[in-house]
C-alpha positions in Angstrom: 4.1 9.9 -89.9 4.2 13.5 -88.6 2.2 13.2 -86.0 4.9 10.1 -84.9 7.4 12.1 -84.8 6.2 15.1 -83.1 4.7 12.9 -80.3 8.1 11.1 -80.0 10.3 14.2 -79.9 8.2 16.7 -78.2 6.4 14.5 -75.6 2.9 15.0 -74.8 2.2 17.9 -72.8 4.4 20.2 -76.0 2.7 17.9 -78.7 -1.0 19.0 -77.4 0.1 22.7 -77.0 0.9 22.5 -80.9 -2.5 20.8 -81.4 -3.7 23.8 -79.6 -3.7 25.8 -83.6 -5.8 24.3 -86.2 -3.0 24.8 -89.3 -2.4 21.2 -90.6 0.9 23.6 -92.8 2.2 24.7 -89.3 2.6 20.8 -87.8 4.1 20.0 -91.4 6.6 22.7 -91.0 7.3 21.9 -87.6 7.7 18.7 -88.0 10.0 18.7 -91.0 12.6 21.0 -88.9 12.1 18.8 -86.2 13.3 15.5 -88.0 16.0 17.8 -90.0 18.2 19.6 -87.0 17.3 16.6 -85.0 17.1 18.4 -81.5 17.7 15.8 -78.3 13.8 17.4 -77.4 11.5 20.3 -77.7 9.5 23.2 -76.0 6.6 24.9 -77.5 6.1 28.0 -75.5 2.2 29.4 -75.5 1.6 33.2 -74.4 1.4 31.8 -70.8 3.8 33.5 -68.1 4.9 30.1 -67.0 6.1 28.8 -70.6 7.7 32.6 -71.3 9.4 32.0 -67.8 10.8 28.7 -69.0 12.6 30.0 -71.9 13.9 32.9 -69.7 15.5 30.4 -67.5 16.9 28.7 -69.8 18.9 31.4 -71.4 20.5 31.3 -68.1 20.8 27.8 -67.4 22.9 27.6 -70.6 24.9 30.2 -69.9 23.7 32.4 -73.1 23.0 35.4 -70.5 24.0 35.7 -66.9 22.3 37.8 -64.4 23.5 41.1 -63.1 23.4 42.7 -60.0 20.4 44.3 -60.8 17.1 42.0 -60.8 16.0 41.7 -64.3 19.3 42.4 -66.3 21.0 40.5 -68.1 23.8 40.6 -69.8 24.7 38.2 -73.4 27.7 38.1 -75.6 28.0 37.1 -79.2 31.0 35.9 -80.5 34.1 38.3 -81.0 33.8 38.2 -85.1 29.6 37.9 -84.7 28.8 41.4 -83.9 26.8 42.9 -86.8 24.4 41.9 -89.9 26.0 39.8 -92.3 25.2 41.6 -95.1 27.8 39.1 -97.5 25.6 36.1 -96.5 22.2 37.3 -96.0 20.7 36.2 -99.6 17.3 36.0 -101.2 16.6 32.4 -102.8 15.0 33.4 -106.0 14.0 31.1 -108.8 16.1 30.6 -112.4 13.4 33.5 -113.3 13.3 36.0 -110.9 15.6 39.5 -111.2 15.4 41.3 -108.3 18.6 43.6 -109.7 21.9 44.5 -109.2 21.5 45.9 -105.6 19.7 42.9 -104.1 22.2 40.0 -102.6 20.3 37.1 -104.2 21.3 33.2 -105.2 19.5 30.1 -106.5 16.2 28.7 -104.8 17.5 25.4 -105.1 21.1 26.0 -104.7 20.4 27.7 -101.5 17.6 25.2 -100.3 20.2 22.5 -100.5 22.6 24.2 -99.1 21.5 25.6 -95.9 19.2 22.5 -95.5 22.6 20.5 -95.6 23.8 22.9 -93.1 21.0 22.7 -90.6 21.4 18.5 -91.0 21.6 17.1 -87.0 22.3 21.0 -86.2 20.6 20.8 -82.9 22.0 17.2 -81.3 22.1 17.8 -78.1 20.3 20.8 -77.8 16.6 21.9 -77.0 14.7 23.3 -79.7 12.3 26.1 -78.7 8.9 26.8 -80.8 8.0 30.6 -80.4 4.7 31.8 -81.6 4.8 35.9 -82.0 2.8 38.7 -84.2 3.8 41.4 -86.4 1.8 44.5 -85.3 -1.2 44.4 -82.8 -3.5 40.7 -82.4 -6.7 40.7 -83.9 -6.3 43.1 -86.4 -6.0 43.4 -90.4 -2.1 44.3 -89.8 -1.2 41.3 -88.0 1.0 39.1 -89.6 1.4 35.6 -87.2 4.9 34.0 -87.1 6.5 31.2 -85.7 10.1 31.0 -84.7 12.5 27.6 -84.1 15.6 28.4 -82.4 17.9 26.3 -80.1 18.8 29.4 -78.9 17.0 30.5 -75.9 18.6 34.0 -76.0 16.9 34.5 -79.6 13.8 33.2 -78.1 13.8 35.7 -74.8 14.8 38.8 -77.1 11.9 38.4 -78.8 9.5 37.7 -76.2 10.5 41.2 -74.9 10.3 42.5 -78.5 7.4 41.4 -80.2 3.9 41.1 -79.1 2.9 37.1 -77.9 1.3 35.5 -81.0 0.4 32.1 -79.8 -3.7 33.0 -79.0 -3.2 35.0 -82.3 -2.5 31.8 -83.9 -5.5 29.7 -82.7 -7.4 32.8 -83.4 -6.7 32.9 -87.1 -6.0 28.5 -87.8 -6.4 27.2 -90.7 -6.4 30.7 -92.3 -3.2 32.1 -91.0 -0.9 33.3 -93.7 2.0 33.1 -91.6 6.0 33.9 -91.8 8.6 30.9 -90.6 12.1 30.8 -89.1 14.2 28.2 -88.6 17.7 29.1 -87.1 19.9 27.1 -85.1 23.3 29.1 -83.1 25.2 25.6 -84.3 28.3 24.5 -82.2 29.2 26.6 -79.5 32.1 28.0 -77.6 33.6 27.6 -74.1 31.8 31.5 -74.1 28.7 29.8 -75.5 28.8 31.6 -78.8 28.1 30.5 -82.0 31.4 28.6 -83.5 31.8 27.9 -87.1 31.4 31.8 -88.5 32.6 30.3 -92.4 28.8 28.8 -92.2 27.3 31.8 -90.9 23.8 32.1 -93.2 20.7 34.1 -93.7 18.7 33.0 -96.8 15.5 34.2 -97.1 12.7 32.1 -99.2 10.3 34.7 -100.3 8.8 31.7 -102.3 7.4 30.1 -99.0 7.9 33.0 -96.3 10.5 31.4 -95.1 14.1 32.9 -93.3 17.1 30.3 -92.5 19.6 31.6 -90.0 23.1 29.1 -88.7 26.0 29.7 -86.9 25.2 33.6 -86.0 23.9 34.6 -82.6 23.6 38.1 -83.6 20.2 39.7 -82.9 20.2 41.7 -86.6 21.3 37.9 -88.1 19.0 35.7 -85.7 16.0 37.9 -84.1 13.9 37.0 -87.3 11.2 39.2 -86.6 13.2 42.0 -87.1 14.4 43.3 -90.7 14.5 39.7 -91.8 10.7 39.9 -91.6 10.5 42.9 -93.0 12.3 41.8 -96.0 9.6 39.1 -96.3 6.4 41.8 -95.8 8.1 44.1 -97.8 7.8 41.8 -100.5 4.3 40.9 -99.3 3.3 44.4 -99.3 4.3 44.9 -102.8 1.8 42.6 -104.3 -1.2 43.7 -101.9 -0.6 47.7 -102.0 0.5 49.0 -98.7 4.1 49.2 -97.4 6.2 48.0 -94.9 8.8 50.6 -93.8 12.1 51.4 -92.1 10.2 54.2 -89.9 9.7 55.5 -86.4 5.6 56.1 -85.3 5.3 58.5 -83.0 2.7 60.9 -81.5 3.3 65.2 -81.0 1.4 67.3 -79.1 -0.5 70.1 -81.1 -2.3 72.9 -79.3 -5.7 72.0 -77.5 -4.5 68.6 -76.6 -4.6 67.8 -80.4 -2.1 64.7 -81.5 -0.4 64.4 -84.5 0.9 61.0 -86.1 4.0 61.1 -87.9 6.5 58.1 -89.1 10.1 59.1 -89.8 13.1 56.8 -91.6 16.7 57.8 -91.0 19.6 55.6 -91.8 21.8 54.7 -88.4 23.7 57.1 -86.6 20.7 59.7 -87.7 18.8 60.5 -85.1 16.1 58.2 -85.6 15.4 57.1 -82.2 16.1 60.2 -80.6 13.8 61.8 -82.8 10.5 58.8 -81.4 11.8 59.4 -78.3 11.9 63.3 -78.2 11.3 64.8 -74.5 7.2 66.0 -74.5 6.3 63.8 -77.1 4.9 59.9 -77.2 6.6 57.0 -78.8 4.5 54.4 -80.9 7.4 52.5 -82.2 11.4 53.3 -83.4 12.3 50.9 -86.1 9.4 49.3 -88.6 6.1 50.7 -89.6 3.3 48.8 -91.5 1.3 51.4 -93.6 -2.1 50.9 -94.8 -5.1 52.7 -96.6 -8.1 52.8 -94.9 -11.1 55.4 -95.3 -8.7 56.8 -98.2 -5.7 57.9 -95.8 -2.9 56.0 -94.4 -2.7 54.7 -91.4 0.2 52.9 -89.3 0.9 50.4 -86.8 4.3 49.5 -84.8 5.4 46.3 -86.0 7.4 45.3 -82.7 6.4 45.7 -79.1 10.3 46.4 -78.3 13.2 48.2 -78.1 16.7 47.0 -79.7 18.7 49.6 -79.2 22.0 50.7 -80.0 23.3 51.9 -76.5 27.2 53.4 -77.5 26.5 57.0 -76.6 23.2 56.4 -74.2 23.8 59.2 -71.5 21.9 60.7 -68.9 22.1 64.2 -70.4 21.2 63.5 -73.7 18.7 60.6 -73.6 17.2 61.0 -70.0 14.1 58.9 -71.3 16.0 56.0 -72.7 18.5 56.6 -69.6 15.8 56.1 -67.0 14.5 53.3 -68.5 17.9 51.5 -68.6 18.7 52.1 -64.8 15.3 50.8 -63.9 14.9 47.3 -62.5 13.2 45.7 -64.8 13.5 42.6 -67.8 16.8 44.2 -70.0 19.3 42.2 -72.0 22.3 44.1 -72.5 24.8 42.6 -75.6 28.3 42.6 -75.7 28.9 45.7 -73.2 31.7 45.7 -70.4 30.5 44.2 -67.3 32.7 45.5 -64.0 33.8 43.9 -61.0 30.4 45.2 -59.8 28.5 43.2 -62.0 27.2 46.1 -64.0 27.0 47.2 -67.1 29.0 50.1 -68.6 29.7 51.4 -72.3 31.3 54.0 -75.0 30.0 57.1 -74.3 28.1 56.2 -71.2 29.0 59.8 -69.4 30.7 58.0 -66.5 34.1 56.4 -65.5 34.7 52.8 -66.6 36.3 50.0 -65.0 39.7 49.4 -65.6 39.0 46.0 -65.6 35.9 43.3 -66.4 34.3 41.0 -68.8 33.3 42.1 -72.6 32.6 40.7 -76.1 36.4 39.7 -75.9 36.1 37.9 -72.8 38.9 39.6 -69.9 39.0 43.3 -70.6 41.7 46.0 -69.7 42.5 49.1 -71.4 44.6 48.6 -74.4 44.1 45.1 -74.9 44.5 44.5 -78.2 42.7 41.7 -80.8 44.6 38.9 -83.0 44.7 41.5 -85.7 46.4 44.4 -84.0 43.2 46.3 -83.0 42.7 47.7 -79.5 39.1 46.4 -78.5 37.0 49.1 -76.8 35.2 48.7 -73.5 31.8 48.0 -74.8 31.7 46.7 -78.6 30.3 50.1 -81.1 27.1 48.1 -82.2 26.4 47.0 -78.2 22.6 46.9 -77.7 19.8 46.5 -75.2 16.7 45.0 -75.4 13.4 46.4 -73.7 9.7 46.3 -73.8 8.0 50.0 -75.0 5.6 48.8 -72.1 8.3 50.3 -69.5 8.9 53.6 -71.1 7.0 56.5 -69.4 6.3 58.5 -72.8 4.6 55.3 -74.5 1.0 56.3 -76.3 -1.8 54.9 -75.2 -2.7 53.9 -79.0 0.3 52.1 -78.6 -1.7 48.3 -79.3 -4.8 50.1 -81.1 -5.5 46.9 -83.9 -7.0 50.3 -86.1 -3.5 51.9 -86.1 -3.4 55.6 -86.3 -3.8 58.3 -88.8 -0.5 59.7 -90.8 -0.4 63.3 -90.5 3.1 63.7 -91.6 6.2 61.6 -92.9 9.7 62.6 -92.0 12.9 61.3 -94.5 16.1 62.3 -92.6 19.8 61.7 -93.0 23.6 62.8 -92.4 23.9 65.5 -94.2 26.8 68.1 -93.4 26.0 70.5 -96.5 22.6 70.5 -98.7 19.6 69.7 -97.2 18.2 72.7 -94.7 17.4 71.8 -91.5 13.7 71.4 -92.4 11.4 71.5 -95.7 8.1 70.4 -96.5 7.7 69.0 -100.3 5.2 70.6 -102.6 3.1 67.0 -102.7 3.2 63.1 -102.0 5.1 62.5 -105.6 7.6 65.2 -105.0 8.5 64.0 -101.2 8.6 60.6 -101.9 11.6 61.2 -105.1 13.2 64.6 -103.8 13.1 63.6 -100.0 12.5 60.3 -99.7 13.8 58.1 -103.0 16.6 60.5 -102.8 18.1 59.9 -99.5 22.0 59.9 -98.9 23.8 59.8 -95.3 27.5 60.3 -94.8 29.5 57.8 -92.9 31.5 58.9 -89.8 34.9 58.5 -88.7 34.0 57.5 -85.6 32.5 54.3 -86.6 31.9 53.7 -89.9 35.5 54.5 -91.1 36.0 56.9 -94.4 34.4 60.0 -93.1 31.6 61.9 -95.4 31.7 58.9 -97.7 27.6 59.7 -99.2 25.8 56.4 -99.0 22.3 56.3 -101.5 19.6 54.6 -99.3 16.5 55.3 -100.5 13.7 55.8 -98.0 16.6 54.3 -95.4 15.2 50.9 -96.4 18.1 49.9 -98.8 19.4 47.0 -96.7 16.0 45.6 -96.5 14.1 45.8 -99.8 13.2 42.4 -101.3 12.0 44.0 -104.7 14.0 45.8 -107.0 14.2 49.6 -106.1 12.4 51.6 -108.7 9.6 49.0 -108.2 9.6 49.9 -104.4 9.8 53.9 -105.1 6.7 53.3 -107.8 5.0 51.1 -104.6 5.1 54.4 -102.7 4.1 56.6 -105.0 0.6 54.8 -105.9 0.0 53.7 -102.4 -0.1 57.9 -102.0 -1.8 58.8 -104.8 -4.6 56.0 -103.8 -5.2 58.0 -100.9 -7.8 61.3 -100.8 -6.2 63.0 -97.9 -2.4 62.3 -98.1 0.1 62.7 -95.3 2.7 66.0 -95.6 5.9 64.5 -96.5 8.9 66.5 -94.9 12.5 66.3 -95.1 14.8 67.0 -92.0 19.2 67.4 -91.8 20.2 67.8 -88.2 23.8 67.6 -89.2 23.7 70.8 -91.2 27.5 72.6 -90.7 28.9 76.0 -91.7 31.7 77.0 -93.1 33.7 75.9 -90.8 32.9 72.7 -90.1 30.7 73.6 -86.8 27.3 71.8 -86.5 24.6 74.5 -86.8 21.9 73.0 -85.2 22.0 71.9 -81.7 20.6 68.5 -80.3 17.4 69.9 -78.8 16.5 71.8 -82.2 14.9 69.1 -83.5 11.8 69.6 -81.1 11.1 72.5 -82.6 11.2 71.0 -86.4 8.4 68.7 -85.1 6.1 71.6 -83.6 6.4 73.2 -87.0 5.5 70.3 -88.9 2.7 69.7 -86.4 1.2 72.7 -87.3 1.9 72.7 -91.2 0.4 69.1 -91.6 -3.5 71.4 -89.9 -2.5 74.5 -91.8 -1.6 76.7 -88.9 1.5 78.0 -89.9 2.3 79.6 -93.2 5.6 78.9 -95.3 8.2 80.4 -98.0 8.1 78.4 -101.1 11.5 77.6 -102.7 13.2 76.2 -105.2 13.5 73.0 -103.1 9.9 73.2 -101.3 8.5 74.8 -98.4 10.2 76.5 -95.7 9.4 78.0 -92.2 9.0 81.3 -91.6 11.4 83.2 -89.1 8.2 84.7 -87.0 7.1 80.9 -86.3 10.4 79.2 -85.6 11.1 82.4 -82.7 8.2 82.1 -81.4 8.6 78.0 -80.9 12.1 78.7 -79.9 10.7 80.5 -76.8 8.0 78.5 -76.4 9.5 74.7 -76.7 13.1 75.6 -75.1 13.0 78.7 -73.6 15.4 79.8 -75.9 15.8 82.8 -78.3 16.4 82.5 -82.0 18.0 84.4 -83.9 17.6 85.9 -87.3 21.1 85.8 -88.1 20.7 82.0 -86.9 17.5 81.6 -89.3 18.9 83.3 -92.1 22.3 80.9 -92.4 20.4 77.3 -91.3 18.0 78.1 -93.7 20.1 79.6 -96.8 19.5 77.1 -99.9 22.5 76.2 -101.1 22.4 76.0 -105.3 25.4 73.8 -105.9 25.0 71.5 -103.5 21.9 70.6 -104.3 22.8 70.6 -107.9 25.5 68.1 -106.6 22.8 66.2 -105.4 20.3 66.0 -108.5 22.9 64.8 -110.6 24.4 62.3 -107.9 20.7 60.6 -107.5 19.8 60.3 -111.1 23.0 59.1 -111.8 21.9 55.9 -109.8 18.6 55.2 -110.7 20.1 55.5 -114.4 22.6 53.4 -113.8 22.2 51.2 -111.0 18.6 50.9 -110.2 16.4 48.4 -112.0 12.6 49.0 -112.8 12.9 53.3 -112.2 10.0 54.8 -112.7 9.9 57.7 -115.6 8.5 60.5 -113.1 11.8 59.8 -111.2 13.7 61.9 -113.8 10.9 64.3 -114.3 10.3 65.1 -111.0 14.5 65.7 -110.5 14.6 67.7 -113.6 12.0 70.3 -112.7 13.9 70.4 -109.3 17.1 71.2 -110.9 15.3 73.7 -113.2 14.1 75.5 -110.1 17.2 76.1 -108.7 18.9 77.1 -111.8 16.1 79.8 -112.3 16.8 80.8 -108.5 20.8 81.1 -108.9 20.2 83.1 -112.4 18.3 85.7 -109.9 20.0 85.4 -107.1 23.4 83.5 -107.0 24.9 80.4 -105.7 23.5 80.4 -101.9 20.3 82.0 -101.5 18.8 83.4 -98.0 14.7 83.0 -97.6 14.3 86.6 -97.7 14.8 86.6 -101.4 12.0 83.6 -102.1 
């Protein structure tokens, strides 16, 4: 009866492209999402230019992008109330059984099953459904994870063909064995604007029972682009029960001396100074957003999950991001999302550097300055969470291990966040269990003013993967801390605050300084530098960071400079102690006892170093 079907409703050239993979579960899948959203017909798109071309098209043909006047751009709006993850709907389906704890959105299996299948009921009449094969890190290798996305949105389908690698070869490759991950979304009725309609049935359920993610009514990339952090929530969880991780974290490459490379991953909550950090000016990017992590000759090694760049582009300016500036400007395949478009047919944006239109097309349809929404709100130019969408294959500072199927070796892991008053601007922890609680399980970042409203509001997200976890948090911490202690040779674990202010409220640390961090740590994780030891862990040396001053920026560094960044500030960090084990006693479900331990002996420290030497403590004294 399958077979029936799919002949009927994807004709024959489509129905022998699918015949093409030897996975009796993937026709079965297919074929049951075929006869439920009942699409007027279907494409199945291989890893062939031609078929990839086809879907491009239609993104245009439908009017889900437009072209600009630059060859390549385009330019795709989501609807005015559709402009973010849905955080209130995105839900785990979880057996009667299952607990996953108080700071996981879960409901139901069966509840949600019937629900969002009742939703996605003749979803796609009318419409064409397009079958997307893709795969999580590099082909052929033991971190690829296959997938296959259904979406009668050929926008969705386009953004990832630019973001993830082309998984349909990787498919036949692996057939009957291929333990893959499925999404089935649909954009549901649309607009005159082509955007998705009915908002109150806007849902992201996630099956972690069958692998599965469910996405209607949302055209958002974070809602719809499966691959992204809704397939991380599903390897997360996958990770959990085969010991290695899946993580919120940059991969990137820095130069050491002798032409020597260093591999280091990083996670920083948004707004942090995550993807400036990958795409730092002399280094090489492996990947911004999501890391796999395995063990392999006993030490770790990672992989970029994506093959793209979705980026948040409020702020992108030529001065401060000439990489990602360059790469923008260049004529080649970008989507840009919900930015201002001008009378020339180009694309402008908050915090671009130059003058804007006064008048043009954004996410609110006909723009000019002060118009206002239905609530009272003036609209701004380009929407705060605008985006664009490239291939890592156009930037100039890409590594060439880039696709390497082994990954590479973690020298170093980097936990960062917004931070205007306790963390210095660099330390190194004393081992693996004492990064991954005191940095990295015990990560806050303030909210902004700007765009996240209260200002300096401390938001707990542990390891910056909060959002995304689909096991309960002290089971994730304990994930990392044996997936370390598995390993002989274990990367250094560092934490970084480039929002460090002074008294006055004045940022201490300029943009730039954060090259210099990673030169240090560069040398730390091969022993070439040495450090001060303090209460909170290790420290650089004034000597070192001068002579990298000169050396990376040509610029000279104080001592008065070194001596006030890197003062450790007892109360605050005090402040801290008690703030993070307040949670995981509280509000965190499976903590781990060394948690506690490892937090008391920190706060021990510190008390010993205030009894000698006061409330803020300059590194001379350690």
């Amino acid at each position: 009866m399958n077979n029936e079907l799919l002949k009927n409703k994807l004709g024959e050239e489509n129905y022998q492209k699918l015949l093409g993979i030897d996975n009796p579960k993937l026709n079965e899948f297919v074929a049951k999402y075929v006869k439920l959203c009942n699409p007027e017909k279907v494409f199945v798109s291989t890893d062939s230019e031609e078929d990839i071309n086809y879907v491009r098209q239609a993104a245009i043909r439908n009017g889900e992008e437009k072209k600009l006047a630059v060859d390549g751009w385009t330019v795709h709006y989501d609807g005015y109330y559709d402009q973010a993850r849905d955080k209130k709907r995105t839900k785990f389906l979880v057996p009667k059984d299952v607990d996953l704890g108080p700071n996981l959105n879960t409901m139901d299996r069966d509840e949600g099953l019937s629900e969002i299948h009742e939703i996605l009921t003749n979803i796609m009449k009318g419409k064409e459904l397009y079958i997307r094969f893709f795969c999580l890190g590099p082909t052929n290798s033991e971190f690829s994870i296959p997938c296959v996305q259904l979406t009668d949105s050929a926008y969705v389908a386009h953004s990832e063909d630019i973001l993830y690698r082309n998984g349909y070869e990787e498919f036949k490759r692996q057939g009957k064995n291929a333990r893959f991950f499925k999404f089935v979304h649909s954009a549901g009725e649309l607009s005159e604007r082509n955007t998705s309609k009915n908002i109150d049935k806007r849902r992201v359920y996630i099956d972690l029972e069958d692998n599965t993610v469910y996405g209607s009514n949302t055209q958002y990339g974070g809602n719809t682009i499966g691959l992204k952090k809704l397939a991380m929530r599903l390897a997360i969880n996958r990770a959990s029960k085969e010991g290695w991780l899946t993580e919120h974290m940059l991969v990137m490459g820095v130069n050491g001396p002798s032409n020597r490379m260093t591999y280091f991953t990083g996670a920083f909550p948004s707004l942090c100074g995550k993807t400036s950090t990958s795409m730092i000016a002399g280094e090489s990017i492996i990947g911004d957003d999501i890391a796999y992590i395995r063990k392999k000759n006993d030490k770790a090694y990672a992989v970029n999950v994506e093959a793209g760049m979705f980026g948040i582009i409020m702020g992108v300016n030529s001065k401060d991001d000439p990489l990602i500036w360059n790469v923008i400007h260049s004529p080649i395949e970008i989507i840009f999302s919900n930015v201002l478009i001008g009378e020339d047919n180009k694309p402008y944006w908050i915090g671009i550097g130059e003058e804007i239109p006064e008048k043009g097309i954004n996410h609110s349809g006909e723009w000019t300055p002060g118009k206002k929404d239905a609530d009272g709100n003036e609209i701004t130019p380009s929407h705060r969470n605008a985006r664009f969408t490239v291939n890592l294959k156009r930037l100039d500072n890409l590594n060439e291990r880039f696709n390497d199927p082994n990954g590479v070796e973690v020298g170093g892991i980097i936990y960062g966040g917004r931070d205007s008053d306790t963390w210095v601007p660099i330390t190194q922890s004393f081992d693996w269990t004492h990064g991954i609680i005191a940095k990295g399980a015990s990560l806050e970042s303030e909210t902004t003013a700007a765009t996240l409203g209260q200002e300096g509001v401390r938001k707990f997200n542990p390891m910056s993967n909060l959002d995304f976890l689909s096991v309960p948090i002290g089971k994730y911490v304990k994930m990392n801390l044996d997936f370390g202690n598995s390993l002989e040779k274990t990367p250094l674990i560092f934490g970084v605050n480039y929002f460090i202010k002074d008294k006055n409220g004045e940022f201490m640390n300029a943009k730039t300084d954060k090259r210099v961090w990673m030169k240090w740590m560069e040398l730390r994780v091969h022993n070439e530098v040495d450090a001060i030891e303090t209460a909170i862990g290790f420290i650089p040396k004034y000597e070192d960071l001068k002579r990298l001053f000169k050396e990376v920026l040509n610029k000279d560094y104080t001592e008065e400079d070194y001596t006030k960044q890197f003062t450790i500030r007892v109360p605050e960090n005090l402040a801290k102690i008690d703030r993070i084990r307040k949670i995981y006693e509280t509000t965190v479900a499976e903590t781990p006892p060394i948690i506690f331990k490892i937090l008391e002996e920190e706060k021990e420290r510190l008390v010993v170093a205030k009894s000698k030497f006061g409330d803020y403590i300059t590194p001379d004294k350690f």
